[in-house]
C-alpha positions in Angstrom: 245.8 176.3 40.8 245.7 178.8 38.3 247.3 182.5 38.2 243.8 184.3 39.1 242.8 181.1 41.7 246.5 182.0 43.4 245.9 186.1 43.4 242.0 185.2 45.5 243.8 182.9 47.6 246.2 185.0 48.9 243.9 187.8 49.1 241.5 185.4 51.8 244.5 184.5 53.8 245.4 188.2 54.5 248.7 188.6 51.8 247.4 191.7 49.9 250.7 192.7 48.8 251.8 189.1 47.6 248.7 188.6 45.6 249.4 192.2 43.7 253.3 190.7 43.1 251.5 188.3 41.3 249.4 189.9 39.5 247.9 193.7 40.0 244.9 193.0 38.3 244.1 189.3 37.2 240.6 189.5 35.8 241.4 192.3 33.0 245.1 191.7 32.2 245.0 193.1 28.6 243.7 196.6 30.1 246.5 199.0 29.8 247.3 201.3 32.8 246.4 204.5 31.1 243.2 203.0 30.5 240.2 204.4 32.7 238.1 202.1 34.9 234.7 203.9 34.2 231.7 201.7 33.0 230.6 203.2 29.4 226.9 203.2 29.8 224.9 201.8 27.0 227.9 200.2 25.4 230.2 197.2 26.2 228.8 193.9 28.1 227.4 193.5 31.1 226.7 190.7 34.0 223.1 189.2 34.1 222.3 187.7 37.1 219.5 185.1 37.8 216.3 185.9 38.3 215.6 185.4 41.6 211.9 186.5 42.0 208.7 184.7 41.0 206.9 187.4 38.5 206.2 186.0 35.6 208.5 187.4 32.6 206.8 191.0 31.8 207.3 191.7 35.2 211.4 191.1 34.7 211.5 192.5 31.3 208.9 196.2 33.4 212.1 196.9 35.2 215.2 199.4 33.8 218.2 201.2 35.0 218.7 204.6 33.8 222.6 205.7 33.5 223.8 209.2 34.0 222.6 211.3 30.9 219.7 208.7 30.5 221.3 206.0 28.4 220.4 202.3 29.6 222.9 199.8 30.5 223.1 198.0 27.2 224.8 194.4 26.4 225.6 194.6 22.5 228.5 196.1 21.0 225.8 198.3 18.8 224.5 200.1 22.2 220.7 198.6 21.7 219.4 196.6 24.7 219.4 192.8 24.8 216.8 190.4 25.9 218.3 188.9 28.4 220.7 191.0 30.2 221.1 195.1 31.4 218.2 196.9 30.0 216.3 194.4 33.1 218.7 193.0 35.1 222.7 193.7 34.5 225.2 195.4 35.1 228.4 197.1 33.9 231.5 193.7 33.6 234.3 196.6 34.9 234.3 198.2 38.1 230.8 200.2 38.6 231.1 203.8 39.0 228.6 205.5 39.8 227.3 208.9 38.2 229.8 211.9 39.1 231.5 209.7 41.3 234.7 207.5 41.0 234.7 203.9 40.8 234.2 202.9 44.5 237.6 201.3 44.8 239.0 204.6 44.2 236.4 206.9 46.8 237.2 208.5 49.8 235.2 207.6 52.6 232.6 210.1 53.7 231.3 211.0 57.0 228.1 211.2 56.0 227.6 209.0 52.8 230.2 206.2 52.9 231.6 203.9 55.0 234.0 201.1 55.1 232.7 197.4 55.2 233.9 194.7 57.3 237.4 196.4 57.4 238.0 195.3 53.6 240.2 197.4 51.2 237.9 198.7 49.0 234.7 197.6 49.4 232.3 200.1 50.9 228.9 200.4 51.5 227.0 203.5 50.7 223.6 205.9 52.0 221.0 206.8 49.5 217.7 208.9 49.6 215.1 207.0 47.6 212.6 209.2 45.8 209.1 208.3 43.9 209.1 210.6 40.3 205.7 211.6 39.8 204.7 214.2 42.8 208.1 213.8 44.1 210.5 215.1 41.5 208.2 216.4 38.6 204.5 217.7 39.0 201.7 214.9 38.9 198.3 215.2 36.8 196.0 215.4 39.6 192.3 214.0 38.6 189.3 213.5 41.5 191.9 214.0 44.2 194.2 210.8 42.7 197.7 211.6 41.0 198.6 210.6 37.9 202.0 211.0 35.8 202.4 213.4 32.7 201.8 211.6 29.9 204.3 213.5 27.7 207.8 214.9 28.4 206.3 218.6 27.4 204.0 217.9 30.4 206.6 217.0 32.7 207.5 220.0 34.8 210.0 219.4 37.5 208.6 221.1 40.8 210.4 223.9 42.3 213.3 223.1 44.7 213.8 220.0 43.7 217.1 220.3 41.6 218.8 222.2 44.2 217.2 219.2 46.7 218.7 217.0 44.8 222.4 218.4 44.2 222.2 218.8 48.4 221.8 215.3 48.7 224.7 214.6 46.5 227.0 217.3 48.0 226.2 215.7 51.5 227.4 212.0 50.1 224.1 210.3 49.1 223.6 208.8 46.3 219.9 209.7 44.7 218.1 206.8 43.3 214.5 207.0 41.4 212.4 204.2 42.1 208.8 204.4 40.6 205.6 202.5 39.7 204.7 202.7 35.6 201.9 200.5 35.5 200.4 202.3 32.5 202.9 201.0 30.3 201.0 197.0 30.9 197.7 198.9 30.6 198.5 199.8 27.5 197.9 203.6 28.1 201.8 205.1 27.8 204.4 203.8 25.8 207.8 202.3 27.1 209.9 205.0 25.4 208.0 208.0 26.1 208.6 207.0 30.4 212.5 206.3 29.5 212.6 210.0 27.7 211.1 211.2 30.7 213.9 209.7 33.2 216.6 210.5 31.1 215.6 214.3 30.9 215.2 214.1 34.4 218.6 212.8 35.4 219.9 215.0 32.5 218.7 218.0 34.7 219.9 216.9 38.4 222.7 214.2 39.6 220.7 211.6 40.3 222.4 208.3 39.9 219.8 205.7 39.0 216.0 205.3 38.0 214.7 202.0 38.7 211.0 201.2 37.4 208.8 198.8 37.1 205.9 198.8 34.7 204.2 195.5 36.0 200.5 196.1 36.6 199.8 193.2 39.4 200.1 193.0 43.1 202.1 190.4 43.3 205.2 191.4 41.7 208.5 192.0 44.1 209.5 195.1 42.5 206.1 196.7 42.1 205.5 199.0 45.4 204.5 198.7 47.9 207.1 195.8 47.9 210.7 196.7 48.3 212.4 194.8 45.2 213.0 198.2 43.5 215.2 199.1 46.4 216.5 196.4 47.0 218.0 195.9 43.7 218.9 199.3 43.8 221.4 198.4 46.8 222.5 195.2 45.3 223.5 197.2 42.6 225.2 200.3 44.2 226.2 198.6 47.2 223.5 201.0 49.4 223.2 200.2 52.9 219.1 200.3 53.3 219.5 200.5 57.0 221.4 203.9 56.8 219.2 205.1 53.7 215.8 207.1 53.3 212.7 207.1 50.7 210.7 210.1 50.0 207.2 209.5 48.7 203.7 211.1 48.0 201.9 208.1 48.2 201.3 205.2 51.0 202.8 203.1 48.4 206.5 204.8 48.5 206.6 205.3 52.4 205.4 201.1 52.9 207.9 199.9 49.8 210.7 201.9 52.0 209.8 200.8 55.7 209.9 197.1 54.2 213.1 197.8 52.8 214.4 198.8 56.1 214.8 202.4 55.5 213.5 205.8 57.0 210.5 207.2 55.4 209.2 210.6 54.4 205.6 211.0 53.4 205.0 213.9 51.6 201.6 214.8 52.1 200.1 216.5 49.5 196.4 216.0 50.2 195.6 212.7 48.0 192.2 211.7 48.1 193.3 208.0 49.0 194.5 205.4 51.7 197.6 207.2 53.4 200.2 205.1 55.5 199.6 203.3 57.6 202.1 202.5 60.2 202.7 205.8 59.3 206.3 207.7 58.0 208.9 208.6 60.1 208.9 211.7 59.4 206.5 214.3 57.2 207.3 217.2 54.8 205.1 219.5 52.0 207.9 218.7 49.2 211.4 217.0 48.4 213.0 220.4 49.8 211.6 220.3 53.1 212.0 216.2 53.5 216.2 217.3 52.5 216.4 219.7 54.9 215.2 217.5 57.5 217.5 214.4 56.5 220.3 216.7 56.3 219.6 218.1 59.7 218.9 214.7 61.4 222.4 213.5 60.1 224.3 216.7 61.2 223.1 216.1 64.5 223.7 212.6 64.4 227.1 213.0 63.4 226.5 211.5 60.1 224.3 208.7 61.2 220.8 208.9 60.4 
């Protein structure tokens, strides 16, 4: 059996401290101690996984992950996106950390926003609050009662409350994740950069730790909402318990993609002229503000658990 086979085994039979005497860190050996565990975003490899879904390819390359300060997780040594790996499906190869936080083998647990797993060292789960973008975070284009996003980043205008919403949420231990529907990118109506300058000025303004979209125009695609694949991925990622987790929406869309996810919903109703949802949200609110304030009041009183 080789060196790393030996430090796994004895970490499955229960000998923690033998398997560091062999080696404290068998997968990145060469790493010196001084050097810093955090992911460099946009540079460095990454870990595709398998596609696991049945959209047809647009729909896998419609999806990105936005890094603090906007930058995609790249897999060439020159920073640019790949075809095959993060900008649509990967991840950082060294310990994930997520934005503004340490690397999760090196957190705290929180009362409120993260918990031990299964008893093992250093793995954790964590809660998130899932928000749509457009009507959500920023002000949507509304045309004969329908929203629409801005269709340049001069038009987007982040709503009032929101940052402060959003720094709450972080300073209670949740993780804020974007997860919206860009179908005008396939209709050919908006381009693909214009939406990632958009997400990267908005995490640029408030801590939020991920965008996850998908620019697919069909029903049938898992990540699209009202399906849950964004979130999902999104806790596959992050390691987010959906169970414990929320998702803040304006449209019937956000609130079913997050009940079929397993997580609480808040609908904000903002007078749409269109379906609304139906089983209905757990809970409703006039703006993100209002929906934090009642998240953060229904954990207090919960003693942390939603």
């Amino acid at each position: 059996m080789t060196r790393v086979g030996h430090y796994f085994c004895r970490l499955a039979t229960g000998h923690p401290s033998e398997a560091r005497r062999l080696d404290p860190d068998p997968v990145s050996r060469r790493r010196q101690p001084e050097e810093k565990r955090q992911p460099k975003f946009g540079h460095g490899p990454s870990v595709c996984a398998e596609d696991r879904h049945s959209c047809d390819r647009d729909c896998r390359q419609g999806w990105w992950l936005y890094s603090k300060g906007g930058g995609g997780l790249c897999d060439r040594t020159d920073g640019q996106p790949g075809v095959h790996h993060a900008p649509f499906r990967g991840v950082p190869g060294d310990c994930l950390a997520l934005a503004g936080l340490a690397p999760l083998v090196e957190i705290t647990a929180d009362e409120m926003g993260i918990y031990p797993m299964n008893g093992l060292s250093g793995t954790m789960v964590m809660r998130a609050v899932f928000v749509d973008r457009d009507g959500v975070l920023n002000r949507a284009m509304v045309r004969d009662g329908r929203p629409y996003p801005p269709s340049t980043l001069e038009a987007l205008e982040i709503l009032p409350g929101v940052a402060q919403a959003v720094h709450q949420l972080r300073d209670a231990g949740f993780l804020v994740v974007g997860a919206t529907n860009q179908p005008d990118v396939a209709r050919h109506t908006q381009r693909h950069e214009v939406v990632e300058t958009m997400n990267a000025h908005l995490m640029a303004t408030m801590p939020i730790t991920a965008v996850f979209v998908c620019y697919e125009d069909g029903e049938d695609c898992p990540r699209r909402k009202p399906n849950p694949g964004l979130l999902k991925e999104a806790a596959e990622v992050y390691g987010i318990d959906l169970r414990a987790s929320f998702m803040v929406g304006d449209r019937w869309r956000d609130v079913e993609a997050g009940r079929r996810a397993g997580c609480r919903t808040i609908f904000l109703d903002l007078g749409y002229n269109e379906k609304r949802p139906d089983p209905p949200a757990d809970h409703s609110a006039p703006d993100l503000p209002a929906a934090v304030a009642w998240i953060l009041s229904l954990t207090r009183n919960r003693g942390g658990c939603p």
